[in-house]
C-alpha positions, 0 to 999 in steps of 0.5 A: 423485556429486553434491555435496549441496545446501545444507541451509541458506538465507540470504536476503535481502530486496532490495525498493526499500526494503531495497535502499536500505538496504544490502541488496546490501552484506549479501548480499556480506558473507554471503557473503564470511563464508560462505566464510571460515567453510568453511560454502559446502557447507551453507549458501547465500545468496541474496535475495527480493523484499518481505516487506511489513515494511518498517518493520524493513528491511533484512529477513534470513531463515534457512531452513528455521529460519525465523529472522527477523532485522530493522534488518540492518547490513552490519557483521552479516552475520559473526555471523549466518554465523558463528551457522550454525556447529556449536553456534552460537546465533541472533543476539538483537540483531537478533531482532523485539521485539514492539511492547508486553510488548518480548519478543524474536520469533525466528520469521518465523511467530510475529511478530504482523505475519505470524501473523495475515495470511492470504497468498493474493495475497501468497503468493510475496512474501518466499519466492522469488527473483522473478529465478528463474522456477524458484522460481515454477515449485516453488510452483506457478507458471503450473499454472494457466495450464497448466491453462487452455490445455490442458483448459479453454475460455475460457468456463469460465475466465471461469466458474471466476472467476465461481464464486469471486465475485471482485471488482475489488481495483483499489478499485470492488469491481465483478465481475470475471467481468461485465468478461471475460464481456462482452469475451470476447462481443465480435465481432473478433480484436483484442482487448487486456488491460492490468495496472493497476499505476499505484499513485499514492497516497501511502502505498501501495506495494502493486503496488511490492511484489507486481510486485517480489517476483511478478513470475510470478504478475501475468504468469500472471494476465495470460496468463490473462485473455487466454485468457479473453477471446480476446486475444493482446496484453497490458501492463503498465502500470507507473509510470517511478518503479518501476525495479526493479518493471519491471527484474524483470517484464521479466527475468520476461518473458524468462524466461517466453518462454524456457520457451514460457509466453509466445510464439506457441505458449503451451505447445505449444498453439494460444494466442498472447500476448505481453506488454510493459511500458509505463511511464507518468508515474505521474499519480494520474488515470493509475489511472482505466482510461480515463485510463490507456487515453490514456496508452497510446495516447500521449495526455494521461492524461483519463478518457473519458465512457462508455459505451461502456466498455472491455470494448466499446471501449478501447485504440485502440477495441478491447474491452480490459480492464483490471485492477488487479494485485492481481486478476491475482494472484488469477486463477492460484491460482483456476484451479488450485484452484478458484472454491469454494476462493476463494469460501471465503475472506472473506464471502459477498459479498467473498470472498478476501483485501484486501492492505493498506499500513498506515501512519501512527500504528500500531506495525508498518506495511507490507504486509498481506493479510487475509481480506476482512471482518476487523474493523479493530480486528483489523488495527490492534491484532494485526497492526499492533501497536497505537497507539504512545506509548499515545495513543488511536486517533483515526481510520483512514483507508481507500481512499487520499487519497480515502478516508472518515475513521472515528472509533474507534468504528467500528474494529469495521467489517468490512474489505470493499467492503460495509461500508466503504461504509455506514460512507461510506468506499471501499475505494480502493487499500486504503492504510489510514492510523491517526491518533492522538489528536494529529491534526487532522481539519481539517488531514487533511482539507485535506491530501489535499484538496490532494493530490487537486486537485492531481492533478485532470486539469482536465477536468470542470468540477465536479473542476477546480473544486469541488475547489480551492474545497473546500480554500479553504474548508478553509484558511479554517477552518484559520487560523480564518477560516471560519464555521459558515455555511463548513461547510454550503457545504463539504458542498454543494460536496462533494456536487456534486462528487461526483455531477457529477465525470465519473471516479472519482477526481472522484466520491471526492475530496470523501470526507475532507472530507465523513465528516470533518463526518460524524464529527468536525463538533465539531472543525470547530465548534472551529474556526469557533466558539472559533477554536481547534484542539483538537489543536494543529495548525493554526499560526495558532490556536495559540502554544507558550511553555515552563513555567519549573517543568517545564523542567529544562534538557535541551536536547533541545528546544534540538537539534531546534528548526529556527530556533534559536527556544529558547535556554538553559544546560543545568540552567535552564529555557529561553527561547522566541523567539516571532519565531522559533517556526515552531510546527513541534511539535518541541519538544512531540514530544521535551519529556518533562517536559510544559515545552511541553504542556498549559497551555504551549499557549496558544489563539489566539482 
């Protein structure tokens, strides 16, 4: 007889950012742990890919108990092998504590972060092992393709996801069924599809993530596509930046030909496709499709004019589409189950999910997946967790650095392309950052103005230069130089940008600095008018000095202030040197006396 197989599963996260954590290191000692406490028989180690918590990494989780344990040490694995034995009780220490009342979570399915998303996209994300195409196999991996290949058209393909009304997940919300139909139409054999996953924005690490931990799921969504639409030749465009990402789609790949998935004869059937990684420059303009389109044919990434549009001529002049890689993972689940099933997930007019990477002033940040029309507020305060420190919520950015600003009063607008673009913002790469009381909407909009020129590729005029005189207008209101005469000139240039810029990169990027004037016009009037920043951000209009009667002599301000600025014996209220004071905040973040807030911050005007 066969020994039994373990009943117990320790797996461990080993995405980019658990890995750089020591990740490896606490696999090894779980298992060197596991062997010495005789339990090899019944409990097996093994790892995942993302779990999307990033935050609480290095990530362990204890199957079929569903223990959930987070911030893992290497110097931890001994208790929580040795908490596997008979009688023995989970690790606490380690144990998520909920962000508010503190309390102690043990299950993965109880923590807020995960009991309020609903996983469709990210469905294999933090459960199998993305280097066992086995794992995949079990939850149903390539059924659709199966499905597809042997019992169905390419027409009812291409109508099954017409059915489940699913849209562009790459940020422009456009029909995905109305790109396939019309290359599927296209005359010729030569036909190419290309999974987008050149994710460039800051904060955003949802490709990274799902390419890591799914690798199966983006190539059957991509074989799928090309079934569709008569294409026998596809890529995944992936930036350099993301070795492992491309480490495990290739050994995926290899895994997939091996098991006749992939190859001249796509299970035993008469379709051909083959797949190859490419791996780009990881330029923001490199995710506009045409952009991306040059760089595979080994030219400058530059968006092309159209039409014509790829669907009729893209790679090498031949119909191509492109699609973000969020939308590939959502192909092989609507095949197997069904458009209807999809389409009643969302609203009406946004069905499925959106994968979010949520980020800034929030409680629990990582990678989420919501239904589509979940209410903002939903997303900050139940699955992230809130505001932190209890400041206010100020504003949410949403769609990337090119995304619209929304004030907290609008946190109650739905979460879908609709009706993000009537509050003004985009949906964009979903990266979605929460600002607090303390942020300057001024300096956050120069901010990713900046990072937005930048990254402009030069080729039309109203990109390469309305955007770098949007952010000189910006840094004159910032040091208290601008005029109200400044702000009409602001959204007049945002304006011609937006409706002359040739891509969509160009056409978004004057979003922040233009809902920044929509929504928050009195603190740009602060700024032109009283010279002053009401958050006390932006350095040149504003001074710190420290109030003798508050300090009690710390020095907590004395170990973080980078130029040696603030000086003083412990127990006496200390001295800042204002020819050294970079005005860095430092001090005001740690002081818990208020020695360095309220009347300490004197106004420049």
């Amino acid at each position: 007889m066969s020994a039994a197989s373990p009943t117990t599963r320790i797996l461990v996260c080993e995405s980019t950012a658990c890995a750089s954590s020591k990740a490896a290191e606490i696999r090894a000692g779980l298992e060197a742990a596991v062997g010495r406490l005789n339990l090899a028989d019944r409990v097996e180690v093994g790892f995942t890919g993302c779990h999307g918590f990033c935050q609480k990494g290095p990530i362990v989780v204890v199957e079929p108990e569903g223990i959930f344990y987070c911030q893992v040490k290497p110097g931890d694995a001994e208790d929580i092998a040795a908490s596997l034995r008979p009688g023995g009780e989970p690790v606490k220490r380690l144990f998520y504590r909920h962000p508010v009342t503190k309390e102690a979570v043990p299950r993965y399915e109880d923590i807020v972060f995960y009991k309020n998303q609903h996983r469709l996209i990210l469905r294999n994300c933090g459960v199998v092992n993305p280097e066992r195409i086995e794992d995949a196999e079990e939850r149903g991996g390539y059924g659709g393709l199966k499905k597809a290949v042997t019992s169905m058209t390419p027409e009812q393909v291409v109508n099954e996801v017409k059915r489940s009304g699913l849209r562009g997940r790459g940020g422009a919300g456009f029909p995905t069924w109305i790109k396939w139909d019309l290359c599927r139409r296209q005359p010729g054999d030569e036909k190419y599809v290309i999974c987008n996953a050149n994710e460039s924005s800051p904060g955003a690490f949802m490709d990274r993530s799902l390419l890591e931990a799914d690798p199966h799921s983006v190539i059957e969504g991509l074989a799928l596509l090309g079934y569709a639409v008569g294409a026998s030749r596809g890529f995944i465009y992936c930036r350099a930046e993301y070795s492992l990402a491309a480490k495990r789609a290739q050994a995926a790949l290899d895994q997939a030909y091996g098991k006749g998935h992939l190859g001249a004869r796509v299970m035993g059937t008469g379709f051909a496709f083959d797949v190859e990684i490419f791996q780009g420059g990881g330029t923001f303009v490199s995710g506009e499709e045409t952009a991306l389109l040059s760089s595979l044919e080994g030219a400058r990434s530059m968006p092309r004019s159209r039409p014509p549009f790829p669907a009729t001529s893209g790679l090498w002049g031949k119909p191509t589409i492109v699609d973000n890689i969020k939308t590939l993972a959502s192909v092989p689940p609507i095949v197997s189950r069904g458009g209807a099933w999809f389409a009643s997930v969302g609203t009406e007019k946004s069905p499925g999910t959106v994968v979010v990477s949520l980020t800034g002033k929030v409680a629990n940040s990582g990678v989420a997946e919501v239904p589509m029309g979940t209410a903002l507020s939903k997303l900050i305060y139940e699955v992230g967790g809130g505001i932190p420190n209890k400041k206010g919520l100020k504003a949410v950015q949403i769609g990337g650095p090119s995304g619209g600003f929304l004030p907290g009063g609008k946190i109650e607008t739905p979460l879908d392309f609709d009706s993000l673009a009537e509050a003004g913002g985009i949906m964009g790469s979903s990266g979605i950052m929460v600002m607090d009381e303390e942020t300057c909407m001024v300096d956050a909009a120069r901010t990713f103005l900046t990072f937005v020129q930048g990254e402009s590729c030069g080729k039309c005029v109203a990109c390469r230069v309305g955007t770098r005189h949007m952010v000189g207008l910006l840094d004159k209101i910032a040091t208290g130089q601008g005029t109200e005469e400044d702000l009409g000139k602001l959204e007049r240039l945002g304006e011609i940008v937006r409706n002359s810029s040739l891509c969509g990169l160009g056409q978004t990027a004057p979003i922040p600095a233009l809902t920044a004037l929509r929504y928050f016009r009195s603190e740009f009037i602060a700024h032109v008018i009283d010279k002053r920043c009401p958050a006390t951000v932006c350095r040149e209009l504003v001074t710190f000095r420290i109030i003798p009667d508050r300090c009690t002599g710390c020095q907590m301000c004395v170990k973080v202030c980078p130029t040696k600025a603030i000086s003083g014996p412990r127990s006496q209220p200390h001295n800042l040197d204002q020819s050294k004071c970079i005005k860095c905040r430092s001090c005001y973040e740690v002081c818990k006396f208020d020695a360095v807030a309220g009347e300490a911050i004197i106004i420049v005007s």
